[in-house]
Each structure stands twice: as structure tokens, then as C-alpha cells.
C-alpha positions in Angstrom: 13.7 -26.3 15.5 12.8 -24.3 12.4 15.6 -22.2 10.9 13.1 -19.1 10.2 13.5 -16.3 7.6 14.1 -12.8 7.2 10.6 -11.8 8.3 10.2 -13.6 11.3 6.8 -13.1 13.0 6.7 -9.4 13.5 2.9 -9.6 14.7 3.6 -12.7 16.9 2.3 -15.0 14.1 -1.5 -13.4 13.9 -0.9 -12.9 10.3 0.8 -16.2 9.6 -2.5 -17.6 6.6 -0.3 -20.2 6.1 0.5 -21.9 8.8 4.4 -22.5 8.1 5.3 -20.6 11.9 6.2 -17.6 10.1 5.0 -14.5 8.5 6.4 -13.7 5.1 6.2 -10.9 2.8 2.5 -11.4 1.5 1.5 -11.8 4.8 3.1 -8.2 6.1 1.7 -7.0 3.0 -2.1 -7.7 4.0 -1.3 -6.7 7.6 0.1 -3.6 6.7 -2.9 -3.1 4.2 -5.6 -3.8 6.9 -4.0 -1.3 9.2 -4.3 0.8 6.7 -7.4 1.1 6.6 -7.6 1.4 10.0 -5.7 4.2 10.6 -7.6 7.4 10.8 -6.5 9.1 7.7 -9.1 11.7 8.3 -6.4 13.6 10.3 -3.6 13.4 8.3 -4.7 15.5 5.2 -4.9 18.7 4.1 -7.5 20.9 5.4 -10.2 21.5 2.4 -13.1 23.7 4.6 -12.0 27.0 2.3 -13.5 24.6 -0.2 -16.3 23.5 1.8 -14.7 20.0 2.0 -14.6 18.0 4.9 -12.4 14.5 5.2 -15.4 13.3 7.1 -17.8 13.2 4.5 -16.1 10.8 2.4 -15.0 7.1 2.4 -11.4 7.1 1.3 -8.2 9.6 1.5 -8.0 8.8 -2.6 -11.8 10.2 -3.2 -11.4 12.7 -0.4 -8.0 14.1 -2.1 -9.5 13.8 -5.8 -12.4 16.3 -4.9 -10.0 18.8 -3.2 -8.0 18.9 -6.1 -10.9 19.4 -8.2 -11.8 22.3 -6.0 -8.4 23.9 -6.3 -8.5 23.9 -10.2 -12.4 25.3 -9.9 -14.0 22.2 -11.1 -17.0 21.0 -9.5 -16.6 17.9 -7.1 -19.1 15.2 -6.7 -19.9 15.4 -2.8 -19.6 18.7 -0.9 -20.5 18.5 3.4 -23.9 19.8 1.9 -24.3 17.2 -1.0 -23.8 16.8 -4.3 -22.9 20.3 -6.0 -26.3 22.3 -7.6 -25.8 21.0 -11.5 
């Protein structure tokens, strides 16, 4: 019977690449990465329509969040919900 370790198999071993029964720290880290990106991050930030900016219309919270600051300091951002911004 193994001993185990400190991580044990939080996720009932689905993450476990390496086969040694448990799920250790890299492990965790890509689980907790993939859920990530499956969260729906769209409605956890900061609403940007005064700005015309919409979390929908983008890929990522980073890109979303880098065009709404843009629009905060006045600077033109590189997607709007109507397109790119008139040059």
C-alpha cells in the first residue's frame, strides 16, 4: 500500500500524467490552469459598456482588461463591440 503525499488525488486521480497513483503539484497546476480557462470570466469583470466595451467580444480577461484600461486613459483600443476603432 503506497504511503501517498501531501497532494493526494484531489480530482480522484483524472490529472495524475504520470501514472505514480497520485497527483502532485504540476499536476494541480495544469488542472487548475485548464479550469481556468473554463470558467466564464466574462462575468467576473468590470463593466466597460460606458466605453463601448463588451467582455464578450474578446478572447481573454488579459486582452479584454488591457483595452478597458486603454479606454479609461483615452487611448484608442484595438477592438470595440463595433470593430476596430476609425484610424
Amino acid at each position: 500500500m503506497s504511503k501517498g503525499n501531501f497532494w493526494g488525488t484531489p480530482f480522484g486521480g483524472f490529472f495524475d500524467c504520470n501514472g505514480d497513483g497520485q497527483e502532485d503539484f504540476g499536476e494541480l497546476w495544469l488542472a487548475e490552469q485548464l479550469f481556468e480557462d473554463l470558467s466564464d470570466w466574462r462575468s467576473e469583470v468590470e463593466d466597460g459598456s460606458a466605453y463601448g466595451l463588451f467582455p464578450e467580444d474578446y478572447a481573454t480577461r488579459e486582452a479584454y482588461e488591457d483595452a478597458l484600461a486603454d479606454a479609461k486613459r483615452g487611448q484608442k483600443t484595438r477592438h470595440t463591440r463595433n470593430g476596430p476603432p476609425a484610424e
